[in-house]
DRENKOL-349347 format. One record per residue (C-alpha): residue number from 1; residue in three letters; x, y, z. Coordinates in steps of 0.5 Angstrom, whole numbers, plus 2048, in hexadecimal, padded with zeros to 3 digits. Layout:
N
num->NUM&residuo->ALA&east->X&north->Y&up->Z
...
! end
This chain:
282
num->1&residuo->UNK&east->810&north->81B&up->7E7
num->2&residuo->UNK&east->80E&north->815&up->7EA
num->3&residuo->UNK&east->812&north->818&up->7F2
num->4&residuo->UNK&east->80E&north->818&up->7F8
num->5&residuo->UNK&east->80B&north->81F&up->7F6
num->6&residuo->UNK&east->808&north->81B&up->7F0
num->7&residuo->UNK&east->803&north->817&up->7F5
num->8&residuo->UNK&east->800&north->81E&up->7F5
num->9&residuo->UNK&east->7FF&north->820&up->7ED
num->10&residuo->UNK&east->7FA&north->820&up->7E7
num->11&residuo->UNK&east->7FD&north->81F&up->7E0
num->12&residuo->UNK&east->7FA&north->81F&up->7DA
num->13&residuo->UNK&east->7F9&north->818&up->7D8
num->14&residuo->UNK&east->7FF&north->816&up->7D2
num->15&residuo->UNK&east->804&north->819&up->7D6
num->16&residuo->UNK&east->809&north->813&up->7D6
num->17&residuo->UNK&east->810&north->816&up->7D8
num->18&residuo->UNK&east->816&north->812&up->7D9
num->19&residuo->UNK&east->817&north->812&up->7E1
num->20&residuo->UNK&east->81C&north->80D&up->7E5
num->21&residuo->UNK&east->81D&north->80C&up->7EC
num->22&residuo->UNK&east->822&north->80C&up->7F1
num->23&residuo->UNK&east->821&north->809&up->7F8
num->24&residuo->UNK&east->822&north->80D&up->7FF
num->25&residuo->UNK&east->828&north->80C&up->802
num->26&residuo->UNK&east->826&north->809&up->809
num->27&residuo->UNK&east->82B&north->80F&up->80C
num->28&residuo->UNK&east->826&north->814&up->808
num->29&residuo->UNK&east->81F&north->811&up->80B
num->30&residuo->UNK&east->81C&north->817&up->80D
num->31&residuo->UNK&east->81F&north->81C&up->80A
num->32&residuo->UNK&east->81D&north->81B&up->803
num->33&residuo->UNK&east->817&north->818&up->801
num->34&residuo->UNK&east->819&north->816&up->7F9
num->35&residuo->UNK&east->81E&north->816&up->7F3
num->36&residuo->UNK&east->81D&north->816&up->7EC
num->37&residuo->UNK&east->81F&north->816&up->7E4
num->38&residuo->UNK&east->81B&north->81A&up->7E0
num->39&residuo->UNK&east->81B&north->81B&up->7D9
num->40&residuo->UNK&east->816&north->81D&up->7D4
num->41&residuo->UNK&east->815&north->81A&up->7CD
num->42&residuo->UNK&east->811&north->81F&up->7C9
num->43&residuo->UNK&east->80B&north->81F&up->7CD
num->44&residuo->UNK&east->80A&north->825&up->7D0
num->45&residuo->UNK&east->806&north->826&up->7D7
num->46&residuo->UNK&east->800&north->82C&up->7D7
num->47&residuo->UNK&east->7FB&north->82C&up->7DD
num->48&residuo->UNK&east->7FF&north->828&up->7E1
num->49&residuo->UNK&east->7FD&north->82A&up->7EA
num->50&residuo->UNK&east->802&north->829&up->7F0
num->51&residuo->UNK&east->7FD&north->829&up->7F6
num->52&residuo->UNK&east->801&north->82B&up->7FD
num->53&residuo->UNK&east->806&north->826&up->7FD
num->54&residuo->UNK&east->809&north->824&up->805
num->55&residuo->UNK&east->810&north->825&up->801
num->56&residuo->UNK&east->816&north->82A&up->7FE
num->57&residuo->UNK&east->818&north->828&up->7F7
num->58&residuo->UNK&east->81F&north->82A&up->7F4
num->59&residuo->UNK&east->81F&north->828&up->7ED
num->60&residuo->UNK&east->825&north->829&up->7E9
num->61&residuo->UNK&east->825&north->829&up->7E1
num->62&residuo->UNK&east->828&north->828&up->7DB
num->63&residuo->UNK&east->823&north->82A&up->7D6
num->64&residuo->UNK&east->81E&north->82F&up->7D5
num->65&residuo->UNK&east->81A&north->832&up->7DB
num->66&residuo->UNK&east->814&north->831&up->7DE
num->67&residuo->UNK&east->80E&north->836&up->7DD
num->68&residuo->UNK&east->80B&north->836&up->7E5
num->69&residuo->UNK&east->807&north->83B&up->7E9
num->70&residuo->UNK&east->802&north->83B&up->7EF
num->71&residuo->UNK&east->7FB&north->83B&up->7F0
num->72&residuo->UNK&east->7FA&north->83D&up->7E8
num->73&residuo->UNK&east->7FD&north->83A&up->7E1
num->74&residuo->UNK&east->804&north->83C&up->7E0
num->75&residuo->UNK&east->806&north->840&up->7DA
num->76&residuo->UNK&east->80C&north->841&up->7D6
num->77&residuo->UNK&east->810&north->845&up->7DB
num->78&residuo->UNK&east->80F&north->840&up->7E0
num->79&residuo->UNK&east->815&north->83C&up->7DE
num->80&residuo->UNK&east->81A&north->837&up->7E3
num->81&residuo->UNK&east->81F&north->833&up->7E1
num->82&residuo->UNK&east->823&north->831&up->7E8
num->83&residuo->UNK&east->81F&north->833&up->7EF
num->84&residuo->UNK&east->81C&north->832&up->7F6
num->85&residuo->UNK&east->816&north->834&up->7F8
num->86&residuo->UNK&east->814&north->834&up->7FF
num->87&residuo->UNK&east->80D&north->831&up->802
num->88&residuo->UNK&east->806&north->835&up->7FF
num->89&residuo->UNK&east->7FF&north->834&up->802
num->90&residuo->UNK&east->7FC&north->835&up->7FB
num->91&residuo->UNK&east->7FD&north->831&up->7F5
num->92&residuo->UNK&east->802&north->833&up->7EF
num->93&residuo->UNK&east->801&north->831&up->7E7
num->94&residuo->UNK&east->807&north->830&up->7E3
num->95&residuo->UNK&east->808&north->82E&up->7DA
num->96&residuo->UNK&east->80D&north->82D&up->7D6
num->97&residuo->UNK&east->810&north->82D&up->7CF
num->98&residuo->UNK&east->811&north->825&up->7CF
num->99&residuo->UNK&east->818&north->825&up->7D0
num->100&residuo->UNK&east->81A&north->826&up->7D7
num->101&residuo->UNK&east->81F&north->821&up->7DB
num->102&residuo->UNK&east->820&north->822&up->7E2
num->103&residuo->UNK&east->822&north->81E&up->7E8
num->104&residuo->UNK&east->81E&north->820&up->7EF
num->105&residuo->UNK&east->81E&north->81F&up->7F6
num->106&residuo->UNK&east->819&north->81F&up->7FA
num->107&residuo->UNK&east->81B&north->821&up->801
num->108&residuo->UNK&east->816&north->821&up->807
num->109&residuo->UNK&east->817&north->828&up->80B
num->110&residuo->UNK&east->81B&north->826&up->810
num->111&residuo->UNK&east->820&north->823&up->80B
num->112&residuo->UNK&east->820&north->82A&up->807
num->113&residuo->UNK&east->820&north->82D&up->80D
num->114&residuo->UNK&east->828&north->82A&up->80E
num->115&residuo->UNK&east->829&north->829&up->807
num->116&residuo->UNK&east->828&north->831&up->804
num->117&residuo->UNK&east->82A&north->834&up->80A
num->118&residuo->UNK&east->825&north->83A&up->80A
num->119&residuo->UNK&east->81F&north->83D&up->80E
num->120&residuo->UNK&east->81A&north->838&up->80A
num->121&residuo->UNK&east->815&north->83E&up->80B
num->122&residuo->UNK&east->81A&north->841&up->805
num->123&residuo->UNK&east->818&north->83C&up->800
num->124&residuo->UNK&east->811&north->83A&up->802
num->125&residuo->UNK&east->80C&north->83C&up->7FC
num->126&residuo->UNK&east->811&north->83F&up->7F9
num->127&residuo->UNK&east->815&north->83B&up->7F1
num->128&residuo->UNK&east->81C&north->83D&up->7F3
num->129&residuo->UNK&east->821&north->83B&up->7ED
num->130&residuo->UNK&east->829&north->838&up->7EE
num->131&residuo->UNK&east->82B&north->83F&up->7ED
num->132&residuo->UNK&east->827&north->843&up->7F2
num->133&residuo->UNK&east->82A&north->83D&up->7F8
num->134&residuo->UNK&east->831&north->840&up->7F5
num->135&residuo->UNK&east->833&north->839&up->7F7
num->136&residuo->UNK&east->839&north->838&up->7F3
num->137&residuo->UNK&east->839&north->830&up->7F6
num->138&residuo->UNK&east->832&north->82F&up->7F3
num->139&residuo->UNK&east->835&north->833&up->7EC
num->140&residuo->UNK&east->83A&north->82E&up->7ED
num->141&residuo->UNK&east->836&north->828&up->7ED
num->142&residuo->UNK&east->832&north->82A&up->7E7
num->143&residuo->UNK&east->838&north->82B&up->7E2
num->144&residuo->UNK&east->83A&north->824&up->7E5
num->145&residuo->UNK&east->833&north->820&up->7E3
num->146&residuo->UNK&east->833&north->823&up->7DD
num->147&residuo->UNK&east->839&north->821&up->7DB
num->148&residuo->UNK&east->837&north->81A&up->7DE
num->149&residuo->UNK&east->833&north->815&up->7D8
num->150&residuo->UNK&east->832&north->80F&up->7DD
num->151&residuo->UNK&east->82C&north->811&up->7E1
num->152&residuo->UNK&east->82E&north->80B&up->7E6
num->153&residuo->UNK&east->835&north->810&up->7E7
num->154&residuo->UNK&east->830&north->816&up->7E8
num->155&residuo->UNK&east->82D&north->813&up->7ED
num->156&residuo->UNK&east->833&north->811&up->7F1
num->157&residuo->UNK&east->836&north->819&up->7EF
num->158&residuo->UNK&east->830&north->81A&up->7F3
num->159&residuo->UNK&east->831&north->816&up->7F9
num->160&residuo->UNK&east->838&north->819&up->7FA
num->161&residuo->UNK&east->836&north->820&up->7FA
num->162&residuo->UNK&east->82F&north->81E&up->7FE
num->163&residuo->UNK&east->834&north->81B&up->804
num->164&residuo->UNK&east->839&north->820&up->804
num->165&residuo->UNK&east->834&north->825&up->805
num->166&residuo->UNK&east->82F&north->822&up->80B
num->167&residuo->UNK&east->835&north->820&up->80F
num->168&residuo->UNK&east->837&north->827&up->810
num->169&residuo->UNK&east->831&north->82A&up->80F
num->170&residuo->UNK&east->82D&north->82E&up->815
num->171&residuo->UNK&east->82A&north->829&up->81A
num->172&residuo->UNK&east->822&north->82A&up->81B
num->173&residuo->UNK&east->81F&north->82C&up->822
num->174&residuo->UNK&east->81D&north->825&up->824
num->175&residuo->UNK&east->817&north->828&up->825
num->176&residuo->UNK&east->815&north->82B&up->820
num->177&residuo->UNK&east->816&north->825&up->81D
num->178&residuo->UNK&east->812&north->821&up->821
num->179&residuo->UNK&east->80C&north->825&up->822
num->180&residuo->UNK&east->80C&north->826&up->819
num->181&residuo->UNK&east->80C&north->81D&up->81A
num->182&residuo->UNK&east->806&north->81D&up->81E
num->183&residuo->UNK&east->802&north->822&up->81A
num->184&residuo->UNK&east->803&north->81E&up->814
num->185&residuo->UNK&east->802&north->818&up->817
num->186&residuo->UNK&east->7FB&north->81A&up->81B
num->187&residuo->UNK&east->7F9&north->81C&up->813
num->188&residuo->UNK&east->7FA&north->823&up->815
num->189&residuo->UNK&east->7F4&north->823&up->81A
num->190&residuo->UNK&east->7F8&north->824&up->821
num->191&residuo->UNK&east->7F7&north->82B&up->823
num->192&residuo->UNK&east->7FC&north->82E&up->823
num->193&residuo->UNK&east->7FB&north->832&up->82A
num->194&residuo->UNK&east->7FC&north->82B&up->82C
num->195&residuo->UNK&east->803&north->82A&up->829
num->196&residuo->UNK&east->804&north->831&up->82C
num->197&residuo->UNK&east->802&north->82F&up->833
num->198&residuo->UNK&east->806&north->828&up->831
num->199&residuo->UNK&east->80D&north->82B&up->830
num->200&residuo->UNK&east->80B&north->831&up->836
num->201&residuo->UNK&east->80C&north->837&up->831
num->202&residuo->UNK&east->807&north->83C&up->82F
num->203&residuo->UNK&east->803&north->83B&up->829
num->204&residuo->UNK&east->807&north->842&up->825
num->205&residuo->UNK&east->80E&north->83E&up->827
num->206&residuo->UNK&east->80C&north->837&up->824
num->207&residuo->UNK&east->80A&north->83C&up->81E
num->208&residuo->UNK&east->810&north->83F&up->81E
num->209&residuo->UNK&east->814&north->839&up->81E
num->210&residuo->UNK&east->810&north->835&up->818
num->211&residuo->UNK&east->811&north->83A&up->814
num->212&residuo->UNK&east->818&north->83B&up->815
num->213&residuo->UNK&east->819&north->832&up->814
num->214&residuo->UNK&east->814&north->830&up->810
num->215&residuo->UNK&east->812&north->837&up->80C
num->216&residuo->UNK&east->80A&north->838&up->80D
num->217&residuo->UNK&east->807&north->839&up->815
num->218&residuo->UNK&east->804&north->831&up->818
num->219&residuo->UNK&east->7FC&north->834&up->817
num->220&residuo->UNK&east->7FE&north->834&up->80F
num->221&residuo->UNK&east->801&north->82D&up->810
num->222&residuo->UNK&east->7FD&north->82C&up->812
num->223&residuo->UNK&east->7F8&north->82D&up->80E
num->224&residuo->UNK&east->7FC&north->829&up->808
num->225&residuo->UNK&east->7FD&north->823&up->80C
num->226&residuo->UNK&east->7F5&north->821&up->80C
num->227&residuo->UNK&east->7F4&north->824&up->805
num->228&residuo->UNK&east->7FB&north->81E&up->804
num->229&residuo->UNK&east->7F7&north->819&up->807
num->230&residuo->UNK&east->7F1&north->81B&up->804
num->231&residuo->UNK&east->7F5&north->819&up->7FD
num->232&residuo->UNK&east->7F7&north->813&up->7FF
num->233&residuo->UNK&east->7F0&north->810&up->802
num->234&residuo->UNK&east->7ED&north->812&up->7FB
num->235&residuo->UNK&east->7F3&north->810&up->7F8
num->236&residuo->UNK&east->7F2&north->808&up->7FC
num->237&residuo->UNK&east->7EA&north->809&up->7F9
num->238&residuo->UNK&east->7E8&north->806&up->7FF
num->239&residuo->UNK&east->7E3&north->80B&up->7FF
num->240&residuo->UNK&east->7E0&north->810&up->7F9
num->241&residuo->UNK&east->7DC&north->812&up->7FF
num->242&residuo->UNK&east->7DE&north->81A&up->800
num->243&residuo->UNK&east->7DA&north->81B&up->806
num->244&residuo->UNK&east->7DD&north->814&up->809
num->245&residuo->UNK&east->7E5&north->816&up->807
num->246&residuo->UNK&east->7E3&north->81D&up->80A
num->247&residuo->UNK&east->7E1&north->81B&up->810
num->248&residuo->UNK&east->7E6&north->817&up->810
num->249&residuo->UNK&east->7EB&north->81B&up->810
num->250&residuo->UNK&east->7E9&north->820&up->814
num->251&residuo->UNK&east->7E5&north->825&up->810
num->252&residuo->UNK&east->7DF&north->828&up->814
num->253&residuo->UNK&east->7DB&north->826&up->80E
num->254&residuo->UNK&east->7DB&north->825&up->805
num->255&residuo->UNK&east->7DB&north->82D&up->804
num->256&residuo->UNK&east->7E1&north->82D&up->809
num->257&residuo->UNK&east->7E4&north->827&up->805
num->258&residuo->UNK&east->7E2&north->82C&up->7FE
num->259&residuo->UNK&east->7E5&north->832&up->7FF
num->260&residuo->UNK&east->7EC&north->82F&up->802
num->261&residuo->UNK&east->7EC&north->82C&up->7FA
num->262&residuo->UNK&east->7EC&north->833&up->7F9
num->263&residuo->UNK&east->7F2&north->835&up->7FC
num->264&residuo->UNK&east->7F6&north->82F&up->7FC
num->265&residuo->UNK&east->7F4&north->82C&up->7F4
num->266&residuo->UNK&east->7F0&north->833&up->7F0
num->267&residuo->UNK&east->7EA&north->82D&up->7EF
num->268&residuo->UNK&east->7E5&north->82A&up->7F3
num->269&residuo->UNK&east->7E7&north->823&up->7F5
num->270&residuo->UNK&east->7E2&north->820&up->7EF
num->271&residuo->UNK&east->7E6&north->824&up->7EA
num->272&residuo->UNK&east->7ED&north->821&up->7ED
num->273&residuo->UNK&east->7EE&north->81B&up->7E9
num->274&residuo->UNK&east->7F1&north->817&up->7F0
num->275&residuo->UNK&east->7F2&north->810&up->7ED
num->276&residuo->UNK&east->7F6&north->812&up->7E7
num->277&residuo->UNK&east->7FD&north->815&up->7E8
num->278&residuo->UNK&east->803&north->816&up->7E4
num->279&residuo->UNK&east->80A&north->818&up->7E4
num->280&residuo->UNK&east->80A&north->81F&up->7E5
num->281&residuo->UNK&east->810&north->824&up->7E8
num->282&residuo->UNK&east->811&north->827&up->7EF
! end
Protein backbone atom coordinates (compact mmCIF):
# COMPACT_ATOMS: atom_id res chain seq x y z
CA UNK A 1 0.00 0.00 0.00
CA UNK A 2 0.65 3.37 -0.73
CA UNK A 3 2.34 4.18 3.26
CA UNK A 4 5.84 5.18 3.68
CA UNK A 5 7.15 1.82 2.85
CA UNK A 6 5.44 2.15 -0.62
CA UNK A 7 8.16 5.00 -1.34
CA UNK A 8 10.57 1.91 -1.53
CA UNK A 9 8.29 -0.65 -3.65
CA UNK A 10 8.11 -2.11 -7.29
CA UNK A 11 4.82 -3.33 -8.67
CA UNK A 12 3.87 -4.83 -11.51
CA UNK A 13 1.87 -2.11 -13.63
CA UNK A 14 -2.11 -2.68 -13.58
CA UNK A 15 -2.08 -3.09 -10.16
CA UNK A 16 -4.98 -0.38 -8.92
CA UNK A 17 -5.81 -0.96 -5.28
CA UNK A 18 -8.29 1.16 -3.70
CA UNK A 19 -5.93 2.99 -0.57
CA UNK A 20 -7.20 5.81 1.48
CA UNK A 21 -5.21 8.00 3.62
CA UNK A 22 -5.17 9.20 7.36
CA UNK A 23 -2.96 12.31 8.43
CA UNK A 24 -0.44 11.86 11.17
CA UNK A 25 -1.59 13.31 14.16
CA UNK A 26 0.85 16.04 15.45
CA UNK A 27 1.10 14.10 18.79
CA UNK A 28 2.48 11.02 16.90
CA UNK A 29 5.09 13.01 14.32
CA UNK A 30 7.96 11.03 14.86
CA UNK A 31 6.68 8.10 15.89
CA UNK A 32 4.74 6.92 13.21
CA UNK A 33 5.36 7.66 9.66
CA UNK A 34 1.89 6.68 7.86
CA UNK A 35 -1.76 5.16 8.06
CA UNK A 36 -3.77 3.79 5.56
CA UNK A 37 -7.05 1.88 4.06
CA UNK A 38 -6.24 -0.81 1.72
CA UNK A 39 -8.53 -2.85 -0.35
CA UNK A 40 -8.16 -4.91 -3.49
CA UNK A 41 -10.74 -5.32 -5.98
CA UNK A 42 -9.82 -8.26 -7.89
CA UNK A 43 -6.49 -7.82 -9.05
CA UNK A 44 -3.93 -9.70 -7.32
CA UNK A 45 -0.52 -8.76 -6.72
CA UNK A 46 2.42 -11.05 -8.08
CA UNK A 47 6.52 -9.96 -8.10
CA UNK A 48 5.98 -7.04 -6.09
CA UNK A 49 9.79 -5.92 -3.92
CA UNK A 50 10.05 -4.02 -0.47
CA UNK A 51 13.60 -2.82 -0.45
CA UNK A 52 14.86 -1.95 3.02
CA UNK A 53 12.39 0.43 4.16
CA UNK A 54 13.40 2.86 7.63
CA UNK A 55 9.82 1.81 9.07
CA UNK A 56 7.80 -1.27 11.18
CA UNK A 57 4.62 -1.92 9.35
CA UNK A 58 1.64 -3.33 11.85
CA UNK A 59 -1.04 -4.40 9.33
CA UNK A 60 -4.23 -5.20 10.62
CA UNK A 61 -6.61 -7.41 8.24
CA UNK A 62 -10.23 -8.07 7.41
CA UNK A 63 -9.82 -10.51 4.41
CA UNK A 64 -7.50 -12.70 2.71
CA UNK A 65 -3.72 -12.86 3.55
CA UNK A 66 -0.85 -11.67 2.02
CA UNK A 67 1.77 -14.09 0.68
CA UNK A 68 5.43 -12.36 2.06
CA UNK A 69 8.99 -13.55 2.19
CA UNK A 70 12.60 -12.25 2.36
CA UNK A 71 15.14 -12.27 -0.07
CA UNK A 72 13.01 -15.06 -2.60
CA UNK A 73 9.38 -15.34 -4.00
CA UNK A 74 6.99 -16.35 -1.48
CA UNK A 75 5.05 -19.25 -1.67
CA UNK A 76 1.74 -20.54 -0.54
CA UNK A 77 2.88 -21.48 2.83
CA UNK A 78 4.03 -17.73 3.40
CA UNK A 79 0.87 -16.52 4.28
CA UNK A 80 0.13 -13.23 6.79
CA UNK A 81 -2.93 -11.85 7.66
CA UNK A 82 -2.54 -9.45 10.66
CA UNK A 83 1.49 -8.59 11.77
CA UNK A 84 4.46 -6.68 12.38
CA UNK A 85 7.63 -7.20 11.09
CA UNK A 86 10.92 -5.17 12.33
CA UNK A 87 13.32 -3.43 10.09
CA UNK A 88 15.37 -5.71 7.47
CA UNK A 89 18.66 -4.90 5.65
CA UNK A 90 17.37 -6.78 2.54
CA UNK A 91 14.46 -6.71 0.24
CA UNK A 92 10.98 -8.83 0.74
CA UNK A 93 8.42 -9.97 -2.09
CA UNK A 94 4.99 -10.02 -1.64
CA UNK A 95 1.58 -11.42 -3.81
CA UNK A 96 -1.81 -11.62 -3.19
CA UNK A 97 -4.94 -13.04 -4.38
CA UNK A 98 -6.77 -9.79 -5.26
CA UNK A 99 -8.87 -9.70 -2.26
CA UNK A 100 -6.89 -8.29 0.55
CA UNK A 101 -8.09 -5.35 3.05
CA UNK A 102 -6.02 -4.10 5.56
CA UNK A 103 -5.28 -0.86 7.48
CA UNK A 104 -1.26 -0.25 8.15
CA UNK A 105 0.87 2.00 10.22
CA UNK A 106 3.84 2.69 9.24
CA UNK A 107 6.01 3.69 12.63
CA UNK A 108 9.39 5.14 12.53
CA UNK A 109 11.64 2.52 15.02
CA UNK A 110 11.71 4.78 18.05
CA UNK A 111 7.83 4.83 17.43
CA UNK A 112 7.55 0.95 17.43
CA UNK A 113 10.12 0.90 19.87
CA UNK A 114 7.36 2.39 22.44
CA UNK A 115 4.32 1.21 20.83
CA UNK A 116 5.17 -2.80 20.63
CA UNK A 117 6.91 -2.52 23.86
CA UNK A 118 9.56 -5.39 22.92
CA UNK A 119 13.46 -5.62 22.33
CA UNK A 120 13.09 -4.41 18.32
CA UNK A 121 15.98 -7.08 18.09
CA UNK A 122 12.56 -9.68 18.30
CA UNK A 123 10.94 -8.76 15.58
CA UNK A 124 13.76 -7.40 13.14
CA UNK A 125 13.85 -9.50 9.79
CA UNK A 126 11.23 -11.61 11.23
CA UNK A 127 7.05 -11.76 9.94
CA UNK A 128 5.37 -12.30 13.31
CA UNK A 129 1.59 -12.64 13.45
CA UNK A 130 -0.99 -11.04 15.92
CA UNK A 131 -1.01 -14.32 17.60
CA UNK A 132 2.63 -14.77 17.86
CA UNK A 133 2.61 -10.92 19.94
CA UNK A 134 -0.44 -12.66 22.06
CA UNK A 135 -1.49 -9.37 22.17
CA UNK A 136 -5.18 -9.67 23.39
CA UNK A 137 -5.38 -5.58 22.82
CA UNK A 138 -4.22 -5.91 19.45
CA UNK A 139 -6.72 -8.79 18.81
CA UNK A 140 -9.18 -6.58 20.24
CA UNK A 141 -8.54 -3.81 17.88
CA UNK A 142 -9.17 -6.14 14.67
CA UNK A 143 -12.49 -7.71 15.65
CA UNK A 144 -13.54 -3.97 16.34
CA UNK A 145 -12.14 -2.88 12.62
CA UNK A 146 -13.62 -5.44 11.30
CA UNK A 147 -16.78 -5.19 12.46
CA UNK A 148 -16.45 -1.36 11.64
CA UNK A 149 -17.74 -0.64 7.45
CA UNK A 150 -16.71 3.19 7.64
CA UNK A 151 -13.50 3.46 6.94
CA UNK A 152 -13.19 7.14 8.48
CA UNK A 153 -14.50 5.18 12.02
CA UNK A 154 -11.70 2.97 11.25
CA UNK A 155 -9.23 5.14 11.25
CA UNK A 156 -10.27 7.03 14.41
CA UNK A 157 -10.39 3.11 16.30
CA UNK A 158 -6.92 3.51 15.50
CA UNK A 159 -5.99 6.66 16.38
CA UNK A 160 -7.32 6.01 19.95
CA UNK A 161 -5.52 2.87 20.31
CA UNK A 162 -2.41 4.26 18.91
CA UNK A 163 -2.53 6.88 21.70
CA UNK A 164 -3.28 4.86 24.73
CA UNK A 165 -0.36 2.81 23.89
CA UNK A 166 2.57 5.34 23.03
CA UNK A 167 1.43 7.46 26.12
CA UNK A 168 2.21 4.35 28.44
CA UNK A 169 4.95 2.86 26.43
CA UNK A 170 8.60 2.72 27.25
CA UNK A 171 10.47 5.96 26.72
CA UNK A 172 13.68 5.64 24.00
CA UNK A 173 17.09 6.29 25.43
CA UNK A 174 17.63 9.72 24.08
CA UNK A 175 20.46 8.86 22.81
CA UNK A 176 19.90 6.37 20.93
CA UNK A 177 17.43 8.34 19.38
CA UNK A 178 19.67 11.17 18.57
CA UNK A 179 22.23 9.34 17.18
CA UNK A 180 19.57 7.01 15.04
CA UNK A 181 18.37 11.12 13.74
CA UNK A 182 21.93 11.80 12.90
CA UNK A 183 22.46 8.65 10.78
CA UNK A 184 19.49 9.26 8.88
CA UNK A 185 20.09 12.75 8.38
CA UNK A 186 23.83 12.54 7.38
CA UNK A 187 22.24 9.66 4.47
CA UNK A 188 23.67 7.13 6.36
CA UNK A 189 27.60 8.36 5.78
CA UNK A 190 28.45 9.35 9.40
CA UNK A 191 30.89 6.83 10.57
CA UNK A 192 29.88 5.30 13.30
CA UNK A 193 33.20 5.31 15.32
CA UNK A 194 32.29 8.91 15.17
CA UNK A 195 28.76 8.35 16.80
CA UNK A 196 30.50 6.29 19.40
CA UNK A 197 32.87 8.67 20.22
CA UNK A 198 30.03 11.36 20.28
CA UNK A 199 27.66 9.62 22.91
CA UNK A 200 31.16 8.63 24.77
CA UNK A 201 30.51 4.87 24.76
CA UNK A 202 32.30 2.01 22.83
CA UNK A 203 31.25 0.80 19.62
CA UNK A 204 29.93 -3.12 21.20
CA UNK A 205 27.70 -0.78 23.51
CA UNK A 206 26.33 1.61 20.71
CA UNK A 207 25.57 -1.78 18.88
CA UNK A 208 23.99 -3.26 21.70
CA UNK A 209 21.54 -0.37 22.25
CA UNK A 210 20.59 -0.05 18.68
CA UNK A 211 19.61 -3.39 18.32
CA UNK A 212 17.58 -3.36 21.46
CA UNK A 213 15.49 0.08 20.26
CA UNK A 214 15.96 0.18 16.85
CA UNK A 215 16.29 -3.59 15.80
CA UNK A 216 19.44 -3.94 13.60
CA UNK A 217 23.32 -2.74 14.77
CA UNK A 218 23.87 1.60 13.42
CA UNK A 219 26.62 0.02 10.61
CA UNK A 220 23.16 -1.87 8.73
CA UNK A 221 21.36 1.19 9.25
CA UNK A 222 23.53 2.62 8.06
CA UNK A 223 23.85 0.98 4.97
CA UNK A 224 20.08 1.43 4.45
CA UNK A 225 19.82 5.08 5.13
CA UNK A 226 22.32 5.69 1.82
CA UNK A 227 20.51 2.83 -0.22
CA UNK A 228 16.92 5.36 0.90
CA UNK A 229 18.75 8.48 -0.37
CA UNK A 230 19.88 6.36 -3.35
CA UNK A 231 16.13 5.84 -4.02
CA UNK A 232 15.10 9.01 -3.50
CA UNK A 233 17.80 11.10 -5.68
CA UNK A 234 16.36 8.51 -8.67
CA UNK A 235 13.14 8.81 -7.72
CA UNK A 236 13.55 13.04 -8.12
CA UNK A 237 15.28 12.10 -11.81
CA UNK A 238 17.77 14.70 -11.37
CA UNK A 239 20.23 12.33 -12.47
CA UNK A 240 20.16 8.91 -14.29
CA UNK A 241 23.86 9.09 -13.82
CA UNK A 242 24.79 5.92 -11.58
CA UNK A 243 28.11 6.72 -10.93
CA UNK A 244 26.87 10.59 -10.22
CA UNK A 245 24.31 9.28 -7.43
CA UNK A 246 26.85 6.81 -6.38
CA UNK A 247 29.28 9.53 -5.51
CA UNK A 248 27.02 11.18 -4.31
CA UNK A 249 25.73 9.20 -1.62
CA UNK A 250 28.79 8.11 -0.51
CA UNK A 251 29.45 4.71 -2.25
CA UNK A 252 33.31 4.32 -3.07
CA UNK A 253 32.39 3.58 -6.68
CA UNK A 254 29.09 2.28 -9.35
CA UNK A 255 30.21 -1.74 -8.33
CA UNK A 256 29.66 -0.40 -4.86
CA UNK A 257 26.45 1.21 -5.63
CA UNK A 258 25.75 -2.13 -7.68
CA UNK A 259 25.96 -5.01 -5.22
CA UNK A 260 24.08 -2.89 -2.47
CA UNK A 261 21.08 -2.98 -5.12
CA UNK A 262 21.84 -6.67 -4.52
CA UNK A 263 21.41 -6.92 -1.10
CA UNK A 264 18.75 -4.21 -0.50
CA UNK A 265 16.41 -4.56 -4.11
CA UNK A 266 17.42 -8.51 -5.64
CA UNK A 267 18.30 -6.43 -8.95
CA UNK A 268 20.65 -4.22 -10.37
CA UNK A 269 19.70 -0.41 -10.11
CA UNK A 270 18.60 -0.40 -13.95
CA UNK A 271 16.48 -3.57 -13.62
CA UNK A 272 14.62 -1.44 -10.67
CA UNK A 273 11.68 0.27 -12.10
CA UNK A 274 12.38 3.69 -9.57
CA UNK A 275 10.08 6.14 -11.42
CA UNK A 276 6.88 4.08 -11.25
CA UNK A 277 5.81 3.01 -7.91
CA UNK A 278 2.26 1.59 -6.85
CA UNK A 279 0.38 0.91 -3.79
CA UNK A 280 1.94 -2.05 -2.06
CA UNK A 281 1.57 -3.56 1.37
CA UNK A 282 4.24 -3.53 4.40
Amino acid sequence: MDGEAGKNSTVPAGYAPEFRRRAVRAEHRGLVASIVGYRETGTGLSGAVEMAPLVVPLVISFADPFEIAFGRAPSADDRYGSFTSGLHPGFVTIGSKGSAECIQVDFTPIGAFRFFALPMRAIASRMVTLDDLSDGGLRDLRLRLADEPDWERRFDLVEGFLSARLARGPQPDQAVAHAYGQILSSGGTMRIGDVARRLDWSRKHLNQRFREEIGLGPKAVARMARFNRVLALARAGASRDWADIAAACGYADQAHLVREFRDFAGASPTAVALPARAPVVA
